[in-house]
C-alpha positions as CSV (number, residue, x, y, z in Angstrom):
1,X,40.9,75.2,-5.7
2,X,39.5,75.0,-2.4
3,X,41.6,77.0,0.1
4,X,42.5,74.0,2.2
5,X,44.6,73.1,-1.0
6,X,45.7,76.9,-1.8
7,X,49.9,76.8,-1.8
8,X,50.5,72.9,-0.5
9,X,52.2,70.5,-2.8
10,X,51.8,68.7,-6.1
11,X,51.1,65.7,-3.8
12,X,48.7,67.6,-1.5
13,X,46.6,69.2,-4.2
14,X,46.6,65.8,-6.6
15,X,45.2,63.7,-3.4
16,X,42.2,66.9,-3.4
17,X,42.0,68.5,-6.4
18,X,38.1,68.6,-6.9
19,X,36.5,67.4,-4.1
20,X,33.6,68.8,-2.9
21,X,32.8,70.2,0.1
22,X,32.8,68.0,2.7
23,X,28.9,66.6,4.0
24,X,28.3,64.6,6.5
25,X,28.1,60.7,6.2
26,X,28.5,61.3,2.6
27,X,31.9,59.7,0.5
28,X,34.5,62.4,0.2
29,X,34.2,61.9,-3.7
30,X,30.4,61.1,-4.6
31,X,30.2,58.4,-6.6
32,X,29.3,58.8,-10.5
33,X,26.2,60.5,-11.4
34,X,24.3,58.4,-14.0
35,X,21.8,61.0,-15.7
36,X,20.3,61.4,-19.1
37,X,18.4,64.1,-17.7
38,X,17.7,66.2,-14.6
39,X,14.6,67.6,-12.7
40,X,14.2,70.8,-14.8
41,X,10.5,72.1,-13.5
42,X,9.8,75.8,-15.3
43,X,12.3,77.9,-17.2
44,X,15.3,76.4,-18.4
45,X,18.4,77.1,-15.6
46,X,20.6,76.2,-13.2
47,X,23.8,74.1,-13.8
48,X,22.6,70.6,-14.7
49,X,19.7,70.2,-17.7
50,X,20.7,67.6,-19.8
51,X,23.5,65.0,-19.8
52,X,25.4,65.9,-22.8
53,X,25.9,68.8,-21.5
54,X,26.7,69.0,-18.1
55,X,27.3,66.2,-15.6
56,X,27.8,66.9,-11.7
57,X,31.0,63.8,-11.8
58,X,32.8,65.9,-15.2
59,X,32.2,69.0,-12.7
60,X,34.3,67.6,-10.2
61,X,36.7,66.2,-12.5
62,X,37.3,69.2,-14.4
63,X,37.7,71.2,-11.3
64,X,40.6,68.4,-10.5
65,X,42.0,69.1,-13.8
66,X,41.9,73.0,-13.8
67,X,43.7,72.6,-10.0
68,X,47.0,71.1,-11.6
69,X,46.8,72.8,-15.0
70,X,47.0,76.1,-13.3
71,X,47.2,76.0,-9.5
72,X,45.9,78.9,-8.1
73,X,45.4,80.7,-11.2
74,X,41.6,79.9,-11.7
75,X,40.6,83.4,-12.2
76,X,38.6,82.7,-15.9
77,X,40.0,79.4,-16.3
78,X,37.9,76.8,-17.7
79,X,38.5,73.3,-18.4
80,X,36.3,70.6,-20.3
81,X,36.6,66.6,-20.3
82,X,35.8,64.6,-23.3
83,X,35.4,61.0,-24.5
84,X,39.4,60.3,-25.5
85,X,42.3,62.6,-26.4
86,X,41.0,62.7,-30.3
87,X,38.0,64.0,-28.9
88,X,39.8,66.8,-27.3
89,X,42.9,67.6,-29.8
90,X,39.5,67.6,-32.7
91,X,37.2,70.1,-30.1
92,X,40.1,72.6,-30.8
93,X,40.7,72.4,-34.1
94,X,37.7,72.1,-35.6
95,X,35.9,75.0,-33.2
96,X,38.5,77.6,-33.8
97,X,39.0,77.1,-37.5
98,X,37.0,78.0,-40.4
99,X,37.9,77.7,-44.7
100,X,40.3,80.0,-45.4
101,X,42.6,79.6,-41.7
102,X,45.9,78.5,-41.8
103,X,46.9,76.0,-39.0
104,X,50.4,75.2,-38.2
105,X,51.3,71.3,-36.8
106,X,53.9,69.4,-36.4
107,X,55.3,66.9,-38.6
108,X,56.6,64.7,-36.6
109,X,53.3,64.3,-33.8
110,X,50.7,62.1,-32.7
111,X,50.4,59.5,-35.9
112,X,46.0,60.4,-36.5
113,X,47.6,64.2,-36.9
114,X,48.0,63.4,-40.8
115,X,44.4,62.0,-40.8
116,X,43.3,65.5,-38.9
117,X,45.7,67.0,-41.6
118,X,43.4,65.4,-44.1
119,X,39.9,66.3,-42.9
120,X,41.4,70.4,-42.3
121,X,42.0,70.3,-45.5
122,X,38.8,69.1,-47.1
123,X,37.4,72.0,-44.5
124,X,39.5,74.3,-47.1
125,X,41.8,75.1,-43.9
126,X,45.5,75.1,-45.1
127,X,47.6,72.9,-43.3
128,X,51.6,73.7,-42.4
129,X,53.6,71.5,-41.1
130,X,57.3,71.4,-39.5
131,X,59.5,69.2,-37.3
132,X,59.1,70.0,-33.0
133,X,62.8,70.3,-32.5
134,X,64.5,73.7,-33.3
135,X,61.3,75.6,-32.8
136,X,61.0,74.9,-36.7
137,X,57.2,75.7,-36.4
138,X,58.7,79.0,-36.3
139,X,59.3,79.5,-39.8
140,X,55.8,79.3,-41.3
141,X,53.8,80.7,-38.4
142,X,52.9,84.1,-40.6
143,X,49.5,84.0,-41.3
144,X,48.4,81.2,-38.9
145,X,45.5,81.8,-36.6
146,X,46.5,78.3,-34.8
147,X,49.8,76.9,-33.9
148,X,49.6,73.5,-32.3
149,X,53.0,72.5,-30.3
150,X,53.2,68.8,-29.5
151,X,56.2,68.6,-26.8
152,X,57.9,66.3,-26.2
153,X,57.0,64.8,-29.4
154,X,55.5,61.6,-29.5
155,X,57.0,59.3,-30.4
156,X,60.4,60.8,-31.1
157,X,60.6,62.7,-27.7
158,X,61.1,65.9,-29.1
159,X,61.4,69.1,-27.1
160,X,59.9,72.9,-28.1
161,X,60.7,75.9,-26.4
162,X,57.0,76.8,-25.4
163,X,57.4,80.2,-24.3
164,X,59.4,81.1,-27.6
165,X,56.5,79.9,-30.1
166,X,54.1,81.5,-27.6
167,X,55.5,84.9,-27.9
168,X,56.0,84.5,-31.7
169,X,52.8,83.1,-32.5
170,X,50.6,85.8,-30.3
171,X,53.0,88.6,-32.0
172,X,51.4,87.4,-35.1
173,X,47.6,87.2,-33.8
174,X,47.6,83.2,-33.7
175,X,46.7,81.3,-30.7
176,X,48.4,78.6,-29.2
177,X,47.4,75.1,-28.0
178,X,49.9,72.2,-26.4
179,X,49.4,69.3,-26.5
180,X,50.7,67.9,-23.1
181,X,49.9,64.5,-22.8
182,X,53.4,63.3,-22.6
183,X,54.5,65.4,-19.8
184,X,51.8,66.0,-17.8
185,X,50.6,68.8,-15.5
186,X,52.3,67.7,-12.7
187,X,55.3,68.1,-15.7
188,X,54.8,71.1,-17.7
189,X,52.0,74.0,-17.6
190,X,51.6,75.3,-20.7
191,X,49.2,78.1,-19.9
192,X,51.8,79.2,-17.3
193,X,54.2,79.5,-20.5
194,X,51.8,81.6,-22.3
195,X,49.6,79.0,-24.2
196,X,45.7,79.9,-24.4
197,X,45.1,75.7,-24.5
198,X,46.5,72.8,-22.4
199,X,45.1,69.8,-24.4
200,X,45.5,66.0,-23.4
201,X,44.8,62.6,-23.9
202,X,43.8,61.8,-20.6
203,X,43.8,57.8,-20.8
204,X,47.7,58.3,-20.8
205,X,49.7,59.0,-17.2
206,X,46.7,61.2,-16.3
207,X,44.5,58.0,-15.2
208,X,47.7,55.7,-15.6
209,X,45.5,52.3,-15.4
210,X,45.0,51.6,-19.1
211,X,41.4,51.3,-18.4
212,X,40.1,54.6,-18.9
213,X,39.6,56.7,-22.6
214,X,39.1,60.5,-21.5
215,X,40.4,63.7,-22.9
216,X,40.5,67.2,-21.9
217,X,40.8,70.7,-22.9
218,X,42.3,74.0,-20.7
219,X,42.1,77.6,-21.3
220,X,41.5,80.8,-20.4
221,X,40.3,82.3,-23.4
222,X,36.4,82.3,-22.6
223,X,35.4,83.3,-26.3
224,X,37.3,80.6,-27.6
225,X,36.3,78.3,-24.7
226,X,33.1,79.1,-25.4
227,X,33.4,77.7,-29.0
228,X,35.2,74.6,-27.9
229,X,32.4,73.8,-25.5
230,X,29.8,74.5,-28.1
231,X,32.3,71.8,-30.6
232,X,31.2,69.5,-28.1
233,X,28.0,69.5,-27.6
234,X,27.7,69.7,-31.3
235,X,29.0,66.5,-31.6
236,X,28.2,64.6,-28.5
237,X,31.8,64.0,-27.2
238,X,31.3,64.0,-23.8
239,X,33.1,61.2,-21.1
240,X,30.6,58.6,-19.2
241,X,30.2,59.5,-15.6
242,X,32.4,56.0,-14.8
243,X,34.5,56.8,-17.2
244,X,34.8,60.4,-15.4
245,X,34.8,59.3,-12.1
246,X,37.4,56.6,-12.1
247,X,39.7,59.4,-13.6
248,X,39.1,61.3,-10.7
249,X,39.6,58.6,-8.5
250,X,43.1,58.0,-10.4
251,X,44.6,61.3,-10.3
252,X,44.6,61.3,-6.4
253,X,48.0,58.8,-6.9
254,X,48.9,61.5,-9.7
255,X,52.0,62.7,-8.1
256,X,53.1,59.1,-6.6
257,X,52.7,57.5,-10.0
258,X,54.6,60.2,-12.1
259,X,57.5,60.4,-10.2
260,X,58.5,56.6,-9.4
261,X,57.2,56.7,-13.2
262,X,59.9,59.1,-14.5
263,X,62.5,58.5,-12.0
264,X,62.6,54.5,-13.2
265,X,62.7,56.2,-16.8
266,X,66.1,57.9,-16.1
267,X,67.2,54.6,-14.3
268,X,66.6,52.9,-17.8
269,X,67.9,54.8,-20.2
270,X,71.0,55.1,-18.3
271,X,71.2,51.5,-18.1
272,X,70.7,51.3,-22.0
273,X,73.1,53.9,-23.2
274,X,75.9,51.5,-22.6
275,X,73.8,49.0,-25.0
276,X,76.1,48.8,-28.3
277,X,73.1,47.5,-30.1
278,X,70.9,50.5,-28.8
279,X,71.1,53.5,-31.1
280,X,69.1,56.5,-31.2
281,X,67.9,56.0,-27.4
282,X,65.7,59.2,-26.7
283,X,64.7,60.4,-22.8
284,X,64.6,64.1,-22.4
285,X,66.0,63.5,-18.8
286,X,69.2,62.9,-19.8
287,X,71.9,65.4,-19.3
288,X,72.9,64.3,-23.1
289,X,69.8,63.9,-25.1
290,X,69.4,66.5,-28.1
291,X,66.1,67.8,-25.8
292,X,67.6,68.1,-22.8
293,X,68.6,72.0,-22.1
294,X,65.2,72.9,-23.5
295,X,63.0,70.7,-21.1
296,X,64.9,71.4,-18.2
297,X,63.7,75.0,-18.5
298,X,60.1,74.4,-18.8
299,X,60.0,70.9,-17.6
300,X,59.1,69.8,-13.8
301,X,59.8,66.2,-14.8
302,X,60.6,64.6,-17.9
303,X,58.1,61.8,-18.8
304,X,57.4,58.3,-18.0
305,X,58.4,57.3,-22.2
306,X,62.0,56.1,-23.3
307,X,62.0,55.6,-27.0
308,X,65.5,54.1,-29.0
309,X,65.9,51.8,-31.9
310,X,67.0,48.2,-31.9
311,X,68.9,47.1,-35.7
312,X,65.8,45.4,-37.5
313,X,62.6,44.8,-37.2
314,X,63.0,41.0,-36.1
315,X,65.6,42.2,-33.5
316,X,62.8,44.5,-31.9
317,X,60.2,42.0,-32.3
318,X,62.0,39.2,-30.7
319,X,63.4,41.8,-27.8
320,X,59.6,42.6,-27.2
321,X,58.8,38.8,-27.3
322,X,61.5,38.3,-24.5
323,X,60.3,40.6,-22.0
324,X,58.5,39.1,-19.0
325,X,57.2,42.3,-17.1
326,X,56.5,44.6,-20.3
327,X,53.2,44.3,-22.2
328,X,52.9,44.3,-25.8
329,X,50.9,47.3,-26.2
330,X,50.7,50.5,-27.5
331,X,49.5,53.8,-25.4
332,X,51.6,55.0,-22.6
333,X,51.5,56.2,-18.8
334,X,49.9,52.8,-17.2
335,X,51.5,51.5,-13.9
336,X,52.4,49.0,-15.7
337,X,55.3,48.8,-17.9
338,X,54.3,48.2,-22.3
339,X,56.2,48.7,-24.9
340,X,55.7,48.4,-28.9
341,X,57.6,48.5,-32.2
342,X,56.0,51.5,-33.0
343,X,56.6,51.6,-36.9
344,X,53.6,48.7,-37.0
345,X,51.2,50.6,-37.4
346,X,52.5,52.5,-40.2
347,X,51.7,56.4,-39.3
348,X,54.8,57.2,-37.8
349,X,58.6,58.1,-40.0
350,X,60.3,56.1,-37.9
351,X,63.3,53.1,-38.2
352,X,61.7,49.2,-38.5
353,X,62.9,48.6,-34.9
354,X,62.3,51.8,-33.3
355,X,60.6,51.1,-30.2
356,X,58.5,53.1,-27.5
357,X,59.0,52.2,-24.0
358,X,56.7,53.4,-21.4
359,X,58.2,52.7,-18.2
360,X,55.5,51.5,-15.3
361,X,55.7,51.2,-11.4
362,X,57.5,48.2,-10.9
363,X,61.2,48.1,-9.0
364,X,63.2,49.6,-11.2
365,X,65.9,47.1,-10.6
366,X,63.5,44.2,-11.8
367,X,62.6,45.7,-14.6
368,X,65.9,47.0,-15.7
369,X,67.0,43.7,-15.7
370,X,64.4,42.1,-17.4
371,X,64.8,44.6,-20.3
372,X,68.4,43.7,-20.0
373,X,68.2,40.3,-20.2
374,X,65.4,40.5,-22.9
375,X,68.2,42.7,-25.2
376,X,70.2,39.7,-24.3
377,X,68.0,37.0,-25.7
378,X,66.6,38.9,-28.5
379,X,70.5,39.1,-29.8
380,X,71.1,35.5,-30.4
């Protein structure tokens, strides 16, 4: 972090997190750097040789990233983009396991988990799997040399205590990565907790547009960084430099976005508790949900995602139909509002009208209202 940044605010260090030194009568974040290849007279050095390996725009962004993962705390840290989320979430895996390593996940995470569950085990990796709530990963970390926490849970919105599994996995030699996608950094620092990997989908809240695919890994660990880094070069993973660059462009709002993001989220699933027709409404914010006491103690904010379940399928279908200022669409985090009946696509154990709501910028009175009147419609 540059020192102008050192001790200021979540606003104050999104708005500069990785900018460059500032030149004269140049843009105070340099546009993308399209490059295959680099001047690269002589011996092989310096920081830039090849594109898929280095790219001054991921620099810049990855610096930005680093910032919020772990303000002030760059001392080894090291932090790599990649093209999407799978990209990143695979990186770890795949570069710290071999045949024979035992991997604990949860059961009840991202729905391509099961198809990464799948692929570890044609590796001849064994695969353990238990539900985020309860800290029931506990219970068949012995032997594991990874234990991947996905919290809150996506889609069920389910909360881990970070810190616990951290000391319980590292008492047992395994390392720890976190998936924190849903929460963000300007939501939950999992290194700070003890993790040796922050891991995200970056096309979620990070970028918040919907227009951006990006993912990123954080650690500390330079041996195992070392290996993730080498995963990706391996396999060509890497981010386009407009891809890279509008994410760096996006995370200056970072702060603004997240909390008009998760305060409307609170506003909603207020409004939707007294729904009779609403059942298993989910939002770690409230003082009530099952996740509640745990994410308040290593939560900053609670997500921009309110998840519940409508009685059928038809009845979410039709409620999703009736909304005017929610799109029919599945990811999360954009400015603007979406929302999906998430069991369509078949890789999550959830009821037929379970549906995930991500909730956008708009006013939180209009769109409160609209989902209120669409819950209206959708019942007749």
């Amino acid at each position: 972090m540059s020192e102008s940044t050192e001790g200021n605010g979540e606003g104050t260090r999104a708005v500069r997190a990785g900018l460059p030194e500032p030149v004269r009568n140049e843009p105070t974040l340099p546009g993308p750097a399209f490059a295959a290849h680099f001047h690269l007279p002589g011996e092989v050095g310096g920081p830039y040789t090849y594109g898929r390996d280095e790219n001054p725009t991921w620099t810049l962004l990855e610096r930005a990233i680093g910032e919020l993962e772990a303000p002030g705390q760059d001392d080894g840290l090291q932090t790599l983009v990649f093209a999407s989320g799978m990209a990143a979430i695979s990186s770890v895996l795949f570069s710290q396991l071999r045949a024979g390593d035992t991997v604990v996940l949860p059961n009840d995470g991202y729905q391509v988990l099961p198809l990464v569950r799948a692929q570890l085990e044609a590796y001849g990796i064994e695969v353990r799997t238990a539900p985020t709530a309860d800290d029931a990963q506990l219970e068949v970390l012995d032997g594991a040399k990874l234990l991947w926490i996905e919290t809150p849970s996506n889609p069920g919105l389910d909360v881990c205590d970070i810190r616990r599994l951290v000391e319980a996995a590292h008492a047992r030699g395994a390392l720890v990565a976190v998936d924190n996608t849903l929460a963000t950094p300007l939501g939950q620092r999992p290194l700070e907790l003890g993790a040796d990997f922050s891991v995200a989908s970056g096309t979620k809240q990070l970028t918040g547009h919907g227009d951006v695919l990006l993912g990123y890994v954080t650690g500390r660990d330079g041996e195992a960084m070392t290996a993730v880094r080498r995963w990706r070069k391996i396999v060509g993973a890497i981010p386009g430099p407009m891809e890279a660059w509008l994410a760096h462009r996006s995370i200056a709002t970072l702060q603004l976005r997240v909390d008009r993001q998760n305060a409307t989220a609170l506003v909603l699933a207020e409004a939707l508790k007294g729904r009779p027709d609403v059942t298993g409404l989910r939002y770690p914010g409230l003082p009530d949900d099952p996740s509640h006491k745990v994410a308040s103690q290593q939560m900053r904010r609670y997500g921009c995602v309110v998840s519940f379940t409508l009685p059928s399928r038809e009845r979410a279908e039709r409620f999703l139909d009736a909304l005017r200022l929610v799109d029919d669409a599945t990811s999360f985090g954009g400015v603007r509002s979406t929302a999906e009946r998430r069991g369509r696509w078949g890789g999550d154990a959830v009821p037929d009208g379970f549906v995930r709501f991500s909730v956008g910028a708009e006013d939180p009175e209009d769109l409160v209202a609209d989902v209120l009147r669409a819950l209206d419609e959708s019942a007749r």
